[in-house]
C-alpha positions in Angstrom: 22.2 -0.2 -27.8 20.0 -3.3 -28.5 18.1 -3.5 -31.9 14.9 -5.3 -31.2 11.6 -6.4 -33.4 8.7 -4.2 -32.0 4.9 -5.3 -32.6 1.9 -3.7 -32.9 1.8 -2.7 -29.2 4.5 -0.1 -30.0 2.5 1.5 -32.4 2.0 4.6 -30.7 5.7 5.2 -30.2 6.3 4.6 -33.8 4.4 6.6 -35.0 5.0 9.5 -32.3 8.9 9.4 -33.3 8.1 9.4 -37.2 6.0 12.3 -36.9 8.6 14.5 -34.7 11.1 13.3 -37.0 9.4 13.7 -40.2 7.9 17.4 -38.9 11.4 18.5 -38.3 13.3 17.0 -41.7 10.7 16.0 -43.9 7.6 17.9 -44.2 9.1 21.3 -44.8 10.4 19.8 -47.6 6.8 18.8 -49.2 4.4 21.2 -50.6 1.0 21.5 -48.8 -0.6 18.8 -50.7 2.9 16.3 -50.1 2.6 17.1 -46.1 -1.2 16.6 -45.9 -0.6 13.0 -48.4 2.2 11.9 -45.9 0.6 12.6 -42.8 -2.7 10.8 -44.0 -0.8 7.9 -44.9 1.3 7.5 -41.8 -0.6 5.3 -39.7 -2.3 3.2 -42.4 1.5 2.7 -43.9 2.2 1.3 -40.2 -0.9 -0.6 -40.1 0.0 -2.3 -43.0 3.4 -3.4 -42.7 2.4 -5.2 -39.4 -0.2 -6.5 -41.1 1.9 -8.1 -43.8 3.9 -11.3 -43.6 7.1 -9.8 -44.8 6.9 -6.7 -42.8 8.6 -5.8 -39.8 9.2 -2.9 -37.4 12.9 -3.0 -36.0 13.6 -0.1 -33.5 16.3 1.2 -30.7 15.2 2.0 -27.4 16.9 3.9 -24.5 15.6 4.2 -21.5 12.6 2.5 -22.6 11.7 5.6 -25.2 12.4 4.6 -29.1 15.4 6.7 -30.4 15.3 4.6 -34.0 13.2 3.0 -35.9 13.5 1.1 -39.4 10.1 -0.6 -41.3 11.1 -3.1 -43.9 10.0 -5.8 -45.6 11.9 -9.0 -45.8 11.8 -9.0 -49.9 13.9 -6.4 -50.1 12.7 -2.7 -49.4 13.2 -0.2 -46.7 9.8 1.3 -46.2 11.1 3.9 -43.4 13.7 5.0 -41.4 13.7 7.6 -38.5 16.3 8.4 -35.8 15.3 10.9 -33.2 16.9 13.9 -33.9 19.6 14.4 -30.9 20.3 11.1 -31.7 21.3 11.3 -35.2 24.9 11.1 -35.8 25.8 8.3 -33.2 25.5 5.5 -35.5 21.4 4.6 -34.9 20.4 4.6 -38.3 23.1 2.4 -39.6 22.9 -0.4 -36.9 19.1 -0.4 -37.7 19.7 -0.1 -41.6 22.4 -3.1 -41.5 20.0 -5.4 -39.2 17.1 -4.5 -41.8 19.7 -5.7 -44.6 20.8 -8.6 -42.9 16.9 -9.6 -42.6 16.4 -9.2 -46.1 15.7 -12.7 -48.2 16.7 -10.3 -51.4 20.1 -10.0 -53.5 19.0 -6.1 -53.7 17.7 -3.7 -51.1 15.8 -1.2 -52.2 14.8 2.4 -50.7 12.6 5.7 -51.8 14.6 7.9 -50.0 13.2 10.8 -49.4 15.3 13.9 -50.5 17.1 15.5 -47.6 18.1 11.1 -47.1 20.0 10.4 -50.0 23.2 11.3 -48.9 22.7 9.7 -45.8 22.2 6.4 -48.0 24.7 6.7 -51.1 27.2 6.6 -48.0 25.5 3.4 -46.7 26.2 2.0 -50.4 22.6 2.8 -52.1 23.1 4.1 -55.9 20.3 5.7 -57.2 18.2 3.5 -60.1 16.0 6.0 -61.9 15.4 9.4 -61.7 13.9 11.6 -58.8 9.6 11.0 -58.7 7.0 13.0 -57.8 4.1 11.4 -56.3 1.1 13.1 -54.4 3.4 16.3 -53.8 6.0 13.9 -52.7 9.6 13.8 -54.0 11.8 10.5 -53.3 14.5 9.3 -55.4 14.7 5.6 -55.7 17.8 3.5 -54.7 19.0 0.3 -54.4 22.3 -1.4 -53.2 23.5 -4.9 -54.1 22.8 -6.8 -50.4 26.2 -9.5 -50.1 
């Protein structure tokens, strides 16, 4: 498995594989207003970080389908993360999470993970920093870990 920078051409796989993903481990989580937020925002939030100078769009692919993906900006924030379901567990997530890290111009990375994720990153070193939000019927809990 190869991590490689994807560009705006892969748009439509992004955003296919963060709206299974997200449908299966992150919606049913929200309340109607959080799904119907999150799903508005989706594609803009994509837009945007290729858009930006400091964001980028890392991703995994086998077999020429996108098992993993990880938008980031290179200050210092993880903006998303998403590993195909069947391939969760087989070490996707971190090899895209380290390479976003190691990208990062920042002495701290810093994450919103969403709720059914922070397990997932206090094992990857993340702490939380303040207390779990609420924002447009969507709960996170911001994190950060020290990047070395």
């Amino acid at each position: 498995m190869n991590v490689v920078e994807l560009n705006e051409n892969s748009k439509l796989q992004l955003l296919e594989l963060i709206s299974s993903v997200a449908a299966e481990h992150v919606l049913p989580q929200l309340e109607a207003a959080g799904r119907e937020h999150y799903l508005a925002k989706l594609l803009p939030d994509i837009e945007s970080c290729f858009a930006s100078e400091t964001g980028r769009y890392i991703g995994i692919l086998c077999n020429r389908s996108l098992i993993g993906v990880c938008g980031f900006t290179t200050k210092g924030h993880i903006a998303q993360l998403f590993v195909r379901t069947s391939e969760q567990g087989k070490g996707v997530g971190t090899m895209l999470l380290n390479q976003a890290v190691s990208q990062c111009c920042s002495d701290r990375v810093t994450v919103n993970a969403s709720i059914n994720a922070v397990p997932y990153y206090e094992l990857q070193g993340f702490r939380p920093t303040q207390d779990q939000k609420t924002v447009n019927g969507i709960s996170f809990l911001p994190m950060a870990k020290v990047n070395s």
